[in-house]
N, C-alpha and C positions, 0 to 999 in steps of 0.2 A: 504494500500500500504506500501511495506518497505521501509525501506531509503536504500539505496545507500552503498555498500558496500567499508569502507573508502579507501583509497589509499593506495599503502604499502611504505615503508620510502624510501625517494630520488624521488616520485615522485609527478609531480608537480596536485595542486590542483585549479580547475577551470572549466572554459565551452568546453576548447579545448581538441582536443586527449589528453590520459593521455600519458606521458611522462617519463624515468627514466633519472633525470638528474644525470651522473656520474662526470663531470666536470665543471668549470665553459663554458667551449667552446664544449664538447658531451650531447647531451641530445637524447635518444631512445627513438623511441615512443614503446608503449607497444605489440603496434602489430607487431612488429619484433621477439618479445621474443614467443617463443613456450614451453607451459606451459603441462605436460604433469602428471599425476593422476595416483595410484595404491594403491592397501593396502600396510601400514605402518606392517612390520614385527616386532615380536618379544610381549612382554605381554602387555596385553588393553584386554583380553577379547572380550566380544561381540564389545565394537565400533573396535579394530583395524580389527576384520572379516570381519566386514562388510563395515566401513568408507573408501572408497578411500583417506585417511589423507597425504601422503607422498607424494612431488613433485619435480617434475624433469623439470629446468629451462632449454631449451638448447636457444644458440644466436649463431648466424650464421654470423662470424667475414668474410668470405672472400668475402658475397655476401651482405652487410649489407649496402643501400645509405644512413645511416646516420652517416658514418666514411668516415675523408678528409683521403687525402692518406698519409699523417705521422703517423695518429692514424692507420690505418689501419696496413700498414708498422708492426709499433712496437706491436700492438696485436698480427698479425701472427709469428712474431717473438720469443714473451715471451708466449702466451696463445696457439696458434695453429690455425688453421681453424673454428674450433667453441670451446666455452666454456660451460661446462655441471657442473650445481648447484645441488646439491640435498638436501632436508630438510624436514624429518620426526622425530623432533624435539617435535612438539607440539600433541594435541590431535583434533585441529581442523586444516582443510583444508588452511580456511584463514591466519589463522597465519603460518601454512607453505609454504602458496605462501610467505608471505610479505617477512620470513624470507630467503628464497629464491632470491626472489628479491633482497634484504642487501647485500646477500653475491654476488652478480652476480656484484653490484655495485660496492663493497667494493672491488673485484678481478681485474674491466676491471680499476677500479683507480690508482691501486697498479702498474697494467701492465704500465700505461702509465705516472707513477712516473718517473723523469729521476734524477737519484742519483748526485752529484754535485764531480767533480773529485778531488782526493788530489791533494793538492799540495806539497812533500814532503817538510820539512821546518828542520834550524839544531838549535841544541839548543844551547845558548846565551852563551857567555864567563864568563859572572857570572852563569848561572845557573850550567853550566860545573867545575867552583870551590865552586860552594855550594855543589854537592854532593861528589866531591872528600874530601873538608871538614867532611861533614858529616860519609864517608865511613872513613877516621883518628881517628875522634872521638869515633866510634864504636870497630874498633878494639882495642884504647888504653884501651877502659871499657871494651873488652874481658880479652884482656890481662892482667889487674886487678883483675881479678878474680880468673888469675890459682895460684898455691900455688908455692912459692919460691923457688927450689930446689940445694940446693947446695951442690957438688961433693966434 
């Protein structure tokens, strides 16, 4: 009998459905994601003719019960209606699900990153006479340099 073919990165290991945890509060089970198989184009010789090696991850953001409706929301907003991975990368199949899988995680993370607003801020009354200082001192060691001329 074989073993078990390991998990690919981000998903969790155990008895229960496997799972791709993208957040600490999203976690997919695997059976949502539609894993889809073809030859890997371009040179390999006989395996790439023959190997179905290339994979096409797609996730199905707008009918998906494992997004609350903020995740939701902001997927369809920055990703679209679904998200489509593709990775023919490697020379075996399994490694281009896993990495497949990485990047599917590594993309709905990214989506549902919320960047922290500036706050514009002004610079310091000493800082403002350090560089006007600064900018004095350069010019008089410009001006040092050019040569005397007298009419």
């Amino acid at each position: 009998m074989s073993p078990a073919p390991a998990p690919g990165p981000g998903a969790s290991e155990g008895t229960g459905p496997e799972v791709l945890r993208v957040t600490s509060s999203l976690r997919i089970p695997l059976s949502e994601l539609q894993y889809r198989f073809s030859a890997s184009g371009g040179p390999g010789g006989q395996n790439a003719n023959k190997v179905a090696t290339r994979v096409e991850l797609r996730f199905d953001v707008a009918s998906s019960p494992s997004l609350g409706p903020y995740q939701r929301t902001r997927l369809l907003e920055k990703l679209g209606p679904e998200v489509r991975v593709v990775a023919d990368d490697e020379r075996s199949q399994l490694r281009n699900r896993q990495l497949a899988t990485e990047r599917l995680r590594e993309r709905l993370a990214a989506a549902l990153r919320v960047e922290k607003t500036r706050r514009p801020t002004r610079p310091s009354k000493g800082a403002k006479e350090r560089r006007l200082a600064e900018k004095r001192k350069r010019s008089q060691r410009k001006q040092a340099r050019r040569p005397d001329v007298d009419d």
